[in-house]
C-alpha positions in Angstrom: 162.1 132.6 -28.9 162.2 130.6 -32.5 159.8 127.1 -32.1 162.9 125.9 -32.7 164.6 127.3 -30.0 161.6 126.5 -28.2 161.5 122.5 -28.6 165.1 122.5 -27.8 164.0 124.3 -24.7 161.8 122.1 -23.5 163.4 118.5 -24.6 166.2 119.8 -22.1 163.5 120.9 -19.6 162.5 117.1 -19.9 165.6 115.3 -19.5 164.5 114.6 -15.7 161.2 114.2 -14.2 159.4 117.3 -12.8 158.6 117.6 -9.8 155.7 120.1 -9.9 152.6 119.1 -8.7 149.7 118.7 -10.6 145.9 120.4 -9.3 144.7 117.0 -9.0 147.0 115.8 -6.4 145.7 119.1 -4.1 142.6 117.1 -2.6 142.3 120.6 -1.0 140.2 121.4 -4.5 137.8 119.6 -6.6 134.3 119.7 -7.0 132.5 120.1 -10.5 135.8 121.6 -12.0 137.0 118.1 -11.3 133.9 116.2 -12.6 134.2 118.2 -15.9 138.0 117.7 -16.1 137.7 113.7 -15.6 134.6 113.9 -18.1 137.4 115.5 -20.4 139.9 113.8 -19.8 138.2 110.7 -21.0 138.3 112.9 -24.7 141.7 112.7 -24.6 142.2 109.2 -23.7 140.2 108.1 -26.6 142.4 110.8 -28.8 145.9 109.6 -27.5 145.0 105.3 -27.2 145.6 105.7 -23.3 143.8 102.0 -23.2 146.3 100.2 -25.4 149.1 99.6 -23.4 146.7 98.7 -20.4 145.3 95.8 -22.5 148.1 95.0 -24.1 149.9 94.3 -20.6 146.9 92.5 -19.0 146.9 89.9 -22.0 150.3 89.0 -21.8 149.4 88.2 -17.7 147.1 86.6 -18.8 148.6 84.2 -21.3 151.3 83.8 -18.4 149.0 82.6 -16.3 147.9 79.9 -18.7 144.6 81.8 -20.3 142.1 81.6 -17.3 138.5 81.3 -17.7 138.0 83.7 -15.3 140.1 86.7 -14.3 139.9 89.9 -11.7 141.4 93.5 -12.3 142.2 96.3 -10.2 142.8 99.3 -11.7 144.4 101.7 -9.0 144.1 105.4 -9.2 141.4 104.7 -11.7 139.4 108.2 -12.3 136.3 107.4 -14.0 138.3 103.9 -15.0 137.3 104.4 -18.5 140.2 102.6 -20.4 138.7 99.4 -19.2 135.8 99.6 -21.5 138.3 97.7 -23.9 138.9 94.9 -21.2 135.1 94.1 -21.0 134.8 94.2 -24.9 138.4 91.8 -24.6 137.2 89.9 -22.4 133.9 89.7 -24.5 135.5 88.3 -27.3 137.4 85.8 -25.1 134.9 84.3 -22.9 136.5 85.2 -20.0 134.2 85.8 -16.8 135.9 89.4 -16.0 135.6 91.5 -12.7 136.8 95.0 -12.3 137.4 96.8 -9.3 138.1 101.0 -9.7 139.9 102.4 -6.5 140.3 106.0 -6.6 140.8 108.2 -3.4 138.6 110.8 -4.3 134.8 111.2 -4.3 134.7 113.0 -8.0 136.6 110.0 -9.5 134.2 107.5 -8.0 130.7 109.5 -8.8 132.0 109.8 -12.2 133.1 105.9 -12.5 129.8 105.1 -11.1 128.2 107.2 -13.7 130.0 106.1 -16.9 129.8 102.9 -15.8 126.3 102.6 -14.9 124.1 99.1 -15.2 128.0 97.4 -15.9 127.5 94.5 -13.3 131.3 93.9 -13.9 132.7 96.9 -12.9 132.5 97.7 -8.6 133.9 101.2 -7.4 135.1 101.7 -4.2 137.5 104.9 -2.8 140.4 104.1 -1.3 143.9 104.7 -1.0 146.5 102.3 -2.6 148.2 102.3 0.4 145.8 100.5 2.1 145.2 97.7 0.1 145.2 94.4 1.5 147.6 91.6 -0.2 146.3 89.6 -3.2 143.3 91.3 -3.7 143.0 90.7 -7.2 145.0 88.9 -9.9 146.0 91.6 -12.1 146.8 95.2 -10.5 146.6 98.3 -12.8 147.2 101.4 -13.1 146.8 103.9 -16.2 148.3 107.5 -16.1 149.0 106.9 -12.2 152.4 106.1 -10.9 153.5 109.6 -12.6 151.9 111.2 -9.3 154.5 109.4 -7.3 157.9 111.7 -6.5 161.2 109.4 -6.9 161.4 108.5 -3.4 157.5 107.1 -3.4 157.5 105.2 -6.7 158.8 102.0 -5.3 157.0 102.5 -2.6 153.8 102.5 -5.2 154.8 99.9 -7.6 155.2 97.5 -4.0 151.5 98.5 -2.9 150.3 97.4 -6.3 152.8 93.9 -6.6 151.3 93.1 -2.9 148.0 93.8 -3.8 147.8 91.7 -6.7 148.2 87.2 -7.2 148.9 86.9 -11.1 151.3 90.0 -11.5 151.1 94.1 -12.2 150.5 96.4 -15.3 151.8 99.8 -15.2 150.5 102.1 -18.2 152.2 105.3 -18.6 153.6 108.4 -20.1 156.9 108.7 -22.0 158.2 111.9 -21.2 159.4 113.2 -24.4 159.1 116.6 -26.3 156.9 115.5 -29.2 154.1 114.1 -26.6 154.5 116.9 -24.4 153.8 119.5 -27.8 151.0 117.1 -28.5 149.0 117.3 -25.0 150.1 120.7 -24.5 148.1 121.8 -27.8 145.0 118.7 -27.9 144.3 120.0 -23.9 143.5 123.9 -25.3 141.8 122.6 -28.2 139.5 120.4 -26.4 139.0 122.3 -23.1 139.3 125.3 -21.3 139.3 123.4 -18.0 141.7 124.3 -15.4 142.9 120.8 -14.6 143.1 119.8 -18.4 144.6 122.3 -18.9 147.4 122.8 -16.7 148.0 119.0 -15.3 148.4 117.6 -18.8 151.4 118.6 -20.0 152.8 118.2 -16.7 151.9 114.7 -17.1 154.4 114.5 -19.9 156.8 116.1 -17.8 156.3 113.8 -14.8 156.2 111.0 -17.0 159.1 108.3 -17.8 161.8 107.1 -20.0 163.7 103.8 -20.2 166.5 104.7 -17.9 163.4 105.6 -15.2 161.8 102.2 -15.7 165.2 100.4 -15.2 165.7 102.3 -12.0 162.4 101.2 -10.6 163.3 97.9 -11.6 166.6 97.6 -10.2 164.7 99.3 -6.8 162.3 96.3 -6.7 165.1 93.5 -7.6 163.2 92.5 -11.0 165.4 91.2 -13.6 165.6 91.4 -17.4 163.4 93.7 -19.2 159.6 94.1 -18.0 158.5 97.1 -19.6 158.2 97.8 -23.2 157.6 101.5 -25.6 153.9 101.5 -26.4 152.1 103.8 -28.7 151.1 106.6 -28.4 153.9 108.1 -26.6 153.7 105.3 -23.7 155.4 102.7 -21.9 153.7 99.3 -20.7 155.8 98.0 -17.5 154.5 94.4 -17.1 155.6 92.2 -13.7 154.5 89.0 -13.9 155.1 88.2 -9.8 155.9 83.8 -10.9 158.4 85.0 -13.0 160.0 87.5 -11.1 160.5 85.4 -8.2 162.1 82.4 -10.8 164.2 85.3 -11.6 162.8 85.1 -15.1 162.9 88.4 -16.5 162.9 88.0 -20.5 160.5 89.8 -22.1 157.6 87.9 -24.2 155.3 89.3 -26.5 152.0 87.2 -26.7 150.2 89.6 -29.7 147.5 87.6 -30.7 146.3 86.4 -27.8 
């Protein structure tokens, strides 16, 4: 088959989200292989600006909600939680007395956020299942690379957890499913690793990730209305509820750049 042929192949192949599971959602496996492929996996974060849209969304909450002095994050599903390293130097910059909590349900993802994140009094990891979170446990509820893992009929279900879980509102960072990012991971993940998870899981990630008529869906599922997520780069979308606003059925999209 011509690359051509190919592409056209797969853009088709991409027109819904797949359904395959990915080798980190078997908690059957794991161990070092896993270690390694989160150690990785950071690479490629770095490579494709997985942080960005993370940031971007937690500022505009935060401008919402009238620039607090201080301000907690959880970031759900977290792995070794490395794309808040650029909320800490943010929140640096700001003066903003910052606390980040990492929940992750497996032990691999918390040694390694423990590890990374080592002599950061800011940052507290605890494993746990986003199901189980009690309500408002933190302002601002993240999650980076996550809600993908979630099948159709568990994505509200998710994107609930994480609105209940959180007082100020809920950032949602994560993949647009379309050909061009799923040639890009497919060929970074070989370049940069030989790991099994790498390997296989990210461009599956592409494939399980979403476009706009997805994000509306979700939004019509949790009765938000107006516009709340916007195209990020790389090859990302940035779903922002701020919970105020969605119960004043205020759903216009802002866009607070410089703050």
């Amino acid at each position: 088959m011509s690359s051509g042929r190919r592409m056209g192949h797969m853009s088709r192949e991409l027109r819904s989200r797949s359904t395959a599971e990915e080798l980190m959602d078997d908690f059957s496996q794991g161990g070092p292989e896993l270690s390694e492929a989160l150690r990785h996996l950071r690479r490629l974060n770095r490579i494709f600006s997985a942080a960005a849209p993370t940031l971007y969304g937690v500022k505009q909450l935060w401008a919402h909600a009238g620039k607090p002095r201080s301000l907690s994050i959880l970031d759900v599903g977290a792995g070794s939680g490395d794309v808040n390293r650029q909320l800490l130097k943010w929140a640096d910059k700001q003066g903003i007395a910052l606390a980040v909590e990492l929940v992750d349900l497996t032990e691999e993802a918390c040694s390694e956020a423990r590890r990374y994140y080592e002599g950061e009094p800011r940052i507290k990891v605890v494993q746990s299942d986003l199901f189980g979170l009690p309500e408002g446990r933190a302002d601002i509820v993240t999650a980076t690379q996550f809600l993908h893992h979630f099948g159709e009929d568990e994505l509200p279900r998710a994107a609930r957890c994480m609105l209940r879980a959180s007082r100020i509102g809920v950032v949602i960072n994560d993949i647009h499913r379309h050909w061009l990012a799923w040639a890009a991971v497919w060929l970074t993940a070989r370049l940069l690793s030989s790991n099994r998870y790498i390997v296989h899981d990210g461009p599956l990630s592409v494939a399980k990730g979403f476009r706009s008529e997805d994000w509306k869906k979700l939004g019509q599922e949790l009765g938000i209305p107006g516009k709340y997520y916007s195209w990020r780069p790389l090859f990302r979308f940035a779903a922002v509820i701020d919970k105020h606003q969605a119960s004043r059925g205020d759903g216009a999209e802002r866009n607070d750049e410089n703050v």
